[in-house]
Residue frames relative to the residue before (quaternion, step in Angstrom):
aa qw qx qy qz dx dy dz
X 1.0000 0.0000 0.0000 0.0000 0.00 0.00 0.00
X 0.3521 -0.7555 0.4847 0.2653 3.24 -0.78 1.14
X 0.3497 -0.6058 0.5174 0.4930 4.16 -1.00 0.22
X 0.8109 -0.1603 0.4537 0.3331 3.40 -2.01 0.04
X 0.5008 -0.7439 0.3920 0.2053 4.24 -0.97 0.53
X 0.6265 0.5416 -0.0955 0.5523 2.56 2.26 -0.68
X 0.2780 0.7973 -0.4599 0.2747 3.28 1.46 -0.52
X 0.7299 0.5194 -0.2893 0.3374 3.26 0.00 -0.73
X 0.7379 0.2734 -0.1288 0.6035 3.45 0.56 -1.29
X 0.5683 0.5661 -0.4145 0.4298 3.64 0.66 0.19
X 0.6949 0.4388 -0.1413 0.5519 3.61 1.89 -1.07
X 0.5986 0.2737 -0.4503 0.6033 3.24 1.49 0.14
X 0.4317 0.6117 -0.4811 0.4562 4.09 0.45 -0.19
X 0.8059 0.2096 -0.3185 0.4530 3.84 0.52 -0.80
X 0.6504 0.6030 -0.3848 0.2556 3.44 0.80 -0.63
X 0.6038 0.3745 -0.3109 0.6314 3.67 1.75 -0.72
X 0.6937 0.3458 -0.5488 0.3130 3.86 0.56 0.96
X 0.2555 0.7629 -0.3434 0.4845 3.10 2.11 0.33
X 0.7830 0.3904 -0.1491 0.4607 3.62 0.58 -1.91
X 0.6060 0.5521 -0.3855 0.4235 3.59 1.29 -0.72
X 0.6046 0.5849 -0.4459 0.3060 3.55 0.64 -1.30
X 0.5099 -0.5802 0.5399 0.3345 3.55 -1.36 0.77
X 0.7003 0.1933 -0.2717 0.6312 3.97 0.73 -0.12
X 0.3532 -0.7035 0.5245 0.3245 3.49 -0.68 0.95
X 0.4761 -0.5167 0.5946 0.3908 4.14 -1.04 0.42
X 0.1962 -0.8065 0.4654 0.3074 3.10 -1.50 -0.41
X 0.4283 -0.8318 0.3523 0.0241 2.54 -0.50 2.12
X 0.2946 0.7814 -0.4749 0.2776 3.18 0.25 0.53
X 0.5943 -0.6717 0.2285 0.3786 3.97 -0.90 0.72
X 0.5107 0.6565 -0.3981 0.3869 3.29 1.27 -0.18
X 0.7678 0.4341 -0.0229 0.4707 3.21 0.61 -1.62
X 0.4678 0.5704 -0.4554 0.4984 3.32 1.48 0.61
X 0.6952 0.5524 -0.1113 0.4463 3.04 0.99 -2.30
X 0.6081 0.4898 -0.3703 0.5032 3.68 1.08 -0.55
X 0.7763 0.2697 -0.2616 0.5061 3.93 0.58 -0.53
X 0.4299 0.3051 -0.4886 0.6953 3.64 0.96 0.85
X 0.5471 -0.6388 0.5254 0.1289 3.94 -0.63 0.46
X 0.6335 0.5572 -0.2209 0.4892 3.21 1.71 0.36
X 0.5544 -0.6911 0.2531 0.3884 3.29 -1.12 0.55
X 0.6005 -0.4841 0.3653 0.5211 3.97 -0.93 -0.05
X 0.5737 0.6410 -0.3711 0.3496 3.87 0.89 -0.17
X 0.6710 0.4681 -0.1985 0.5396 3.02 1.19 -1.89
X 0.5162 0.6029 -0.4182 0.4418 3.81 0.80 -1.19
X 0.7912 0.5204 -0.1782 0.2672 3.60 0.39 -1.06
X 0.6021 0.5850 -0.0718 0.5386 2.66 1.84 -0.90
X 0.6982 0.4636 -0.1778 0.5157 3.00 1.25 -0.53
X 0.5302 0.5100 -0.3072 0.6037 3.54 1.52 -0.52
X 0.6327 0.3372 -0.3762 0.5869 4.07 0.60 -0.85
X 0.7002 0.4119 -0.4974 0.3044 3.86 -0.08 -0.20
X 0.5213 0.6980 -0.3803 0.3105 3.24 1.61 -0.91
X 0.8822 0.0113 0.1485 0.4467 2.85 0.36 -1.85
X 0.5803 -0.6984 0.2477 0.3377 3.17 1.39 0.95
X 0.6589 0.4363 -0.2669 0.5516 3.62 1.22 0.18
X 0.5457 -0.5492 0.4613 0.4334 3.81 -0.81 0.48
X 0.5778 -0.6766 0.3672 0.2712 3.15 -1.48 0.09
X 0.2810 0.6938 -0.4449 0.4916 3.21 1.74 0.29
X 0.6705 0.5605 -0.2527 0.4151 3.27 0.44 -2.29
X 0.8462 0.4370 -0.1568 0.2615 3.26 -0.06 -1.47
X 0.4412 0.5970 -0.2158 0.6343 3.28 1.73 -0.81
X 0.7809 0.1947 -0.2454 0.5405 3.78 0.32 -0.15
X 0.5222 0.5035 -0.4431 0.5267 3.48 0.40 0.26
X 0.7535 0.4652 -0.3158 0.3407 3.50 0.72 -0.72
X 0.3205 0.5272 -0.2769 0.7366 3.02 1.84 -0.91
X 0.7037 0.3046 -0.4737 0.4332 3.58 -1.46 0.12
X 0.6184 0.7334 -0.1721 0.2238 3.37 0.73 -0.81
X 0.5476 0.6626 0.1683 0.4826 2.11 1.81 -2.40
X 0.7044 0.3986 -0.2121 0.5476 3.05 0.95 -1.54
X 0.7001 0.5256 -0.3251 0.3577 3.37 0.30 -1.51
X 0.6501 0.5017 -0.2995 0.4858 3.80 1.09 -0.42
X 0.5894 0.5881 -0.2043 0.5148 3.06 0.92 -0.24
X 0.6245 0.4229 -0.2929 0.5877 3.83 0.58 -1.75
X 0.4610 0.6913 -0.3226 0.4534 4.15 1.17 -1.34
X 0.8224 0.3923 -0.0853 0.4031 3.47 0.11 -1.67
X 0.6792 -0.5019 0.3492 0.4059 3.84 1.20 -0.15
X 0.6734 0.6655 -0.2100 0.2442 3.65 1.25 -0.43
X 0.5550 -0.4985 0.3715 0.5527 4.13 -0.29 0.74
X 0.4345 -0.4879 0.6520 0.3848 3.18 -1.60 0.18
X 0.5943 0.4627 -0.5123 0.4126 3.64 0.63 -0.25
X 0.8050 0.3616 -0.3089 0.3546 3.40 0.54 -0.76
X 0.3766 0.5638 -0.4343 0.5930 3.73 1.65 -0.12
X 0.5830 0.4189 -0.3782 0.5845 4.65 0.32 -0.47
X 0.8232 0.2265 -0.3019 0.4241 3.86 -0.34 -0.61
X 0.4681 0.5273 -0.5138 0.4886 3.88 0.91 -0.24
X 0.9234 0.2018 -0.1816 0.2714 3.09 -0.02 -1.30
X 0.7937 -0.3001 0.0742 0.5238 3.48 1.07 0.69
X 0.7680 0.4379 -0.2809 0.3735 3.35 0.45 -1.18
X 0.5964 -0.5112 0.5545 0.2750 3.53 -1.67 1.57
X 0.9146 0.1984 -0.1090 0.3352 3.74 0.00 -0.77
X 0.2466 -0.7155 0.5877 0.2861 3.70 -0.02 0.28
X 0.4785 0.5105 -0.4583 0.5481 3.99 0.91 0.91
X 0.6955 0.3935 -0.2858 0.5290 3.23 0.83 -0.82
X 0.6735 0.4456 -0.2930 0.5119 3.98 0.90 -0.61
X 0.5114 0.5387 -0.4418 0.5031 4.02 0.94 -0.12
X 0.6221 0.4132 -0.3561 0.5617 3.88 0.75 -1.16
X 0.8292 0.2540 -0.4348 0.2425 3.26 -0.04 -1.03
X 0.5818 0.5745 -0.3811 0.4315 3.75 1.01 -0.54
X 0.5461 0.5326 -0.3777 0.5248 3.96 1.24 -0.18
X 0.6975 0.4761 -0.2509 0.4731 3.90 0.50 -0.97
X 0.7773 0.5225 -0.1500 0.3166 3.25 1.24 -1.04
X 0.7939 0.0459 0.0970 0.5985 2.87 1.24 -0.75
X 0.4810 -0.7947 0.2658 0.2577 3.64 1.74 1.17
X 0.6768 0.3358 -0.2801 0.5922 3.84 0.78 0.29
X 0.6200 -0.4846 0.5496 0.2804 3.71 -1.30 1.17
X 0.5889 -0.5305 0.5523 0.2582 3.47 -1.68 0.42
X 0.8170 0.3220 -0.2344 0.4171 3.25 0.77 -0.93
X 0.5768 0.4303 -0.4380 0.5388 3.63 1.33 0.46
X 0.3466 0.5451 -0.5225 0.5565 3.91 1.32 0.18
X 0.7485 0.4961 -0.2611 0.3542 3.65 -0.29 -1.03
X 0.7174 0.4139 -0.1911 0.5268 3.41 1.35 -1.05
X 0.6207 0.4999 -0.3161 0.5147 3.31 0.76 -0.63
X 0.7046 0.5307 -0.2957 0.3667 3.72 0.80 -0.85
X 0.6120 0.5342 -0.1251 0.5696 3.23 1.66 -1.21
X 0.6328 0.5225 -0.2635 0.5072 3.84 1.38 -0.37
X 0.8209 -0.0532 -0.1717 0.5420 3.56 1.62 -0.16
X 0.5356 0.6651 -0.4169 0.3115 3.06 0.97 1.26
């Protein structure tokens, strides 16, 4: 079964109303697939057809995003790590290093060096 064309922007559309909410939901793949009437398999399946990446993957990429708009906008890397999900701003440095090969805090410089 194929997902919906929109699927995509509909799965990033909830996750940044997920990150906004003053209690984060929990986003997680169950508790997706349960409010789509569907199982956590299919749910999953449908997210890798979406966007061709698991929903783990993709779910952090969006976050990073998040952040990077943010670090962009003027904000702590500590406070760019808890917007965008992550408990530790140790655990957001690795992932924003792996992701996108430069530290957070040399993103910020560099950005501020030609912005």
């Amino acid at each position: 079964m194929r997902p919906p064309a929109a699927a995509p922007v509909l799965l990033a559309a909830l996750l940044l109303e997920e990150m906004a909410a003053p209690r984060p939901l929990p986003f997680e793949l169950p508790w997706l697939a349960e409010g789509d009437a569907m199982s956590a398999k299919t749910f999953h399946r449908h997210v890798e057809a979406s966007t061709g990446m698991t929903f783990g993957r993709w779910r952090q990429k969006l976050r990073l995003l998040v952040a990077v708009e943010a670090l962009l906008g003027g904000a702590s890397i500590l406070r760019a790590a808890l917007d965008s999900g992550y408990a530790a701003q140790s655990a957001f440095a690795a992932a924003f290093r792996r992701n996108f090969d430069i530290t957070p805090s040399d993103f910020v410089a560099a950005a501020r060096e030609h912005g």
